[in-house]
C-alpha positions in Angstrom: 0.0 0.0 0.0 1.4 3.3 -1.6 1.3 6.2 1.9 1.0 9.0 -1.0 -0.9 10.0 -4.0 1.4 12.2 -5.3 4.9 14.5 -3.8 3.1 17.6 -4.8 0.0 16.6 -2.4 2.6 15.5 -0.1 4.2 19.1 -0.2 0.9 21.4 -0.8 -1.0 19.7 2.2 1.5 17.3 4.0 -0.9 14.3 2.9 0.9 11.3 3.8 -1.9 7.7 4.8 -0.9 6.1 7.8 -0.4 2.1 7.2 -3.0 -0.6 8.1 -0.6 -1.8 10.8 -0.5 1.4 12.4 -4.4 2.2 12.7 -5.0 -1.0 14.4 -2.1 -0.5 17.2 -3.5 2.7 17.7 -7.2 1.6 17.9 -6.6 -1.6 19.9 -5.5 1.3 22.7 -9.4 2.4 23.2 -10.3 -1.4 21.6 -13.8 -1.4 24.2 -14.7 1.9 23.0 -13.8 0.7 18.9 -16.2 -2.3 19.8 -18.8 -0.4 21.8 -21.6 0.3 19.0 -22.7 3.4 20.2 -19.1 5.1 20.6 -18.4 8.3 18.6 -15.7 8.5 16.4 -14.5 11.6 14.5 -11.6 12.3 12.3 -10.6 15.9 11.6 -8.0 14.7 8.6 -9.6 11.5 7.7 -8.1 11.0 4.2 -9.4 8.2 2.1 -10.6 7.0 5.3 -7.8 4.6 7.1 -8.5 4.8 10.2 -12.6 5.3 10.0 -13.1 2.3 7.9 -11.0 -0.2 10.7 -13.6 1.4 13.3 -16.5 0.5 11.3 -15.2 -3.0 10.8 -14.7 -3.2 14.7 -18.4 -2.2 15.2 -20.1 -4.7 12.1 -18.7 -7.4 13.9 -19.9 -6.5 17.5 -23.2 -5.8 16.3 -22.8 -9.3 14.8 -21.8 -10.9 18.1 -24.7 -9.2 19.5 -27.7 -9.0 17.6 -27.0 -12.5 15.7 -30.4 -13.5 16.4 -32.3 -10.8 14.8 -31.9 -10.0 11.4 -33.8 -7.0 11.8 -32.2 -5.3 14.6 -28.5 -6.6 13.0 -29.3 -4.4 10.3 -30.3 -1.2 12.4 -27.6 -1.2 14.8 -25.0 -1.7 12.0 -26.6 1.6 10.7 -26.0 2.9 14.2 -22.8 1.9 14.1 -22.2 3.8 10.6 -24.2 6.6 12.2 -21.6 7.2 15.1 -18.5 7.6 12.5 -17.5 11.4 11.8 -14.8 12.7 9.5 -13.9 15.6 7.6 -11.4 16.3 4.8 -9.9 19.2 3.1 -9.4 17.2 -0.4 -12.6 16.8 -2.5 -11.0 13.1 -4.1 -10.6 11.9 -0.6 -13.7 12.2 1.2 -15.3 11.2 -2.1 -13.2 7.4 -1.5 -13.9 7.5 2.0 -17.5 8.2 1.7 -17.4 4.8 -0.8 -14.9 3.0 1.3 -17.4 3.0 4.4 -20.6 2.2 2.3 -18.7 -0.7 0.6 -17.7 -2.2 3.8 -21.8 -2.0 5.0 -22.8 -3.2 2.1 -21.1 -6.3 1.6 -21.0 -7.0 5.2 -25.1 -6.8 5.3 -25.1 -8.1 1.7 -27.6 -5.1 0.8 -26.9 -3.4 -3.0 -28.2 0.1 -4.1 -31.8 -1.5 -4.4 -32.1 -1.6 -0.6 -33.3 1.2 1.4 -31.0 0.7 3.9 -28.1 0.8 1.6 -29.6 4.3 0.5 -30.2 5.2 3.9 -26.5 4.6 4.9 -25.1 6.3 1.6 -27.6 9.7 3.2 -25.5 9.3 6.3 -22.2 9.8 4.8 -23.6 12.5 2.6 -23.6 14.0 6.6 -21.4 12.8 8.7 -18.1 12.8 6.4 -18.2 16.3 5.4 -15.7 18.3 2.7 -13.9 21.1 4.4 -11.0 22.3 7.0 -11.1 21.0 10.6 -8.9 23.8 11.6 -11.8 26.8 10.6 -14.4 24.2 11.4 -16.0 25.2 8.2 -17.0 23.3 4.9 -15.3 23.7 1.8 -18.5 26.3 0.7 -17.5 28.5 3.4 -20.3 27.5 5.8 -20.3 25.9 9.4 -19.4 22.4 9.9 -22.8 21.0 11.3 -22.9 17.2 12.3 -26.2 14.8 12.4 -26.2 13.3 15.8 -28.0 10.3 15.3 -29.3 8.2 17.6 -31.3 4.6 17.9 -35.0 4.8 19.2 -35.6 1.0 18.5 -38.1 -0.7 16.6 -36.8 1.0 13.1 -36.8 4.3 14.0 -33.7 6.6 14.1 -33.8 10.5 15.6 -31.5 12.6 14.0 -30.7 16.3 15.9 -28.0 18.8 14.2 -25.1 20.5 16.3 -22.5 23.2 14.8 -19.2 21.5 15.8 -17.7 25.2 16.5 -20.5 25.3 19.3 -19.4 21.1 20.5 -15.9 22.5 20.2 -17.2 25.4 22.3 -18.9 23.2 25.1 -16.6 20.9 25.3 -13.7 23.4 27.0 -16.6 24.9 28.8 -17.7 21.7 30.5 -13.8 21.3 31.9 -13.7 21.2 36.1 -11.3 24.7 35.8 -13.5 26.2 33.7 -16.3 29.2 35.1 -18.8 27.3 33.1 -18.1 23.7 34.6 -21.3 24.5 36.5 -23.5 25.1 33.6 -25.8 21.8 32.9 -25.2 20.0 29.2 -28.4 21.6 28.3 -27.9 24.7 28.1 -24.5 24.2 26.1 -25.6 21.7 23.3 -28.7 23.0 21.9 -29.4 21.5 18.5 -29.1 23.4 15.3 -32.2 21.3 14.5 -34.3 18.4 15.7 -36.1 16.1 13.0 -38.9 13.6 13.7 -37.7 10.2 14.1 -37.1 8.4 10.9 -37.3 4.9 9.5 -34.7 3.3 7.2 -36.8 4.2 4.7 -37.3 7.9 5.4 -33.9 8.2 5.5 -33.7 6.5 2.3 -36.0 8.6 0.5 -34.4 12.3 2.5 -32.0 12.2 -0.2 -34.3 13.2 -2.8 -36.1 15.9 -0.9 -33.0 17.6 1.5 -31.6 20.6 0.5 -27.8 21.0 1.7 -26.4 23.9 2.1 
């Protein structure tokens, strides 16, 4: 496996992939949270999607472990899983493979093709939570605010999604620290939602990406 694309990319945005080998030593040192289904993961620089794809894998096959039983709720938590993976990327090629990376690895691991709603569901998800811009200005490559789905399971088939502007999480985040003067300040007054949505089946969320606008 090549660790560049190209010496200029390597020199115009010090782009250099980090080998398989690598990702999984440095996973296996939070392996419970890699395994734990509902554990957020996000990447500021997450390139073709290294590191993002091996967490995905981690969570398909503890859903597996879990959920064996059920067909039905194997599926929905494996879209949890996906749901719970966050990246961004400042090159327009690389979150393009990243975004197909992560939907390959769902869809042959659920054995679903683009004629299943969930497969169309999942692709919607990426659309949103691998997003083309700078981590550093927290902003997409249009110019406008990094905002991230939260995304959350409900059971029986139905998913509630609730938007957040990751300069405000960024925000809370130091806030919420035991030196800080807002320490005192309760998680609900910090993380309001940019929006809340009405919970969603599979199939809404297949069919959103006909009728959402993106900014």
């Amino acid at each position: 496996m090549s660790l560049i694309k190209s010496r200029q990319r390597v020199a115009d945005h010090g782009e250099v992939f980090t080998p398989p080998w690598m990702v999984n030593a440095m996973l296996n040192l939070v392996q419970q949270e890699t395994e734990r289904i509902d554990a957020r993961f996000l990447e500021p620089a997450c390139g073709s999607g290294n590191f993002l794809a091996e967490v995905l894998r981690r969570k398909l096959a503890a859903v597996d472990q879990k959920y064996r039983a059920s067909e039905f709720e194997r599926r929905h938590y494996a879209l949890l899983g996906l749901m719970c993976i966050y990246g961004i990327e400042l090159l327009a090629d690389n979150i393009a493979e990243c975004r197909d990376n992560l939907l390959e690895i769902l869809a042959q691991h659920l054995r679903v093709d683009s004629g299943d709603d969930l497969y169309r569901a999942a692709a919607f998800v990426l659309e949103h939570n691998l997003v083309h811009g700078d981590a550093l200005t927290m902003r997409t490559h249009l110019d406008a605010p990094i905002v991230f789905a939260e995304w959350g399971y409900l059971g029986k088939g139905k998913f509630q999604r609730r938007d957040f502007k990751l300069d405000v999480l960024t925000q809370s985040a130091a806030f919420r620290a035991e030196d800080s003067l807002f320490a005192h300040v309760g998680k609900h007054e910090l993380f309001t939602p940019v929006k809340t949505f009405p919970p969603m089946s599979v199939r809404d969320l297949a069919e959103a990406v006909r009728t959402e606008v993106r900014p």
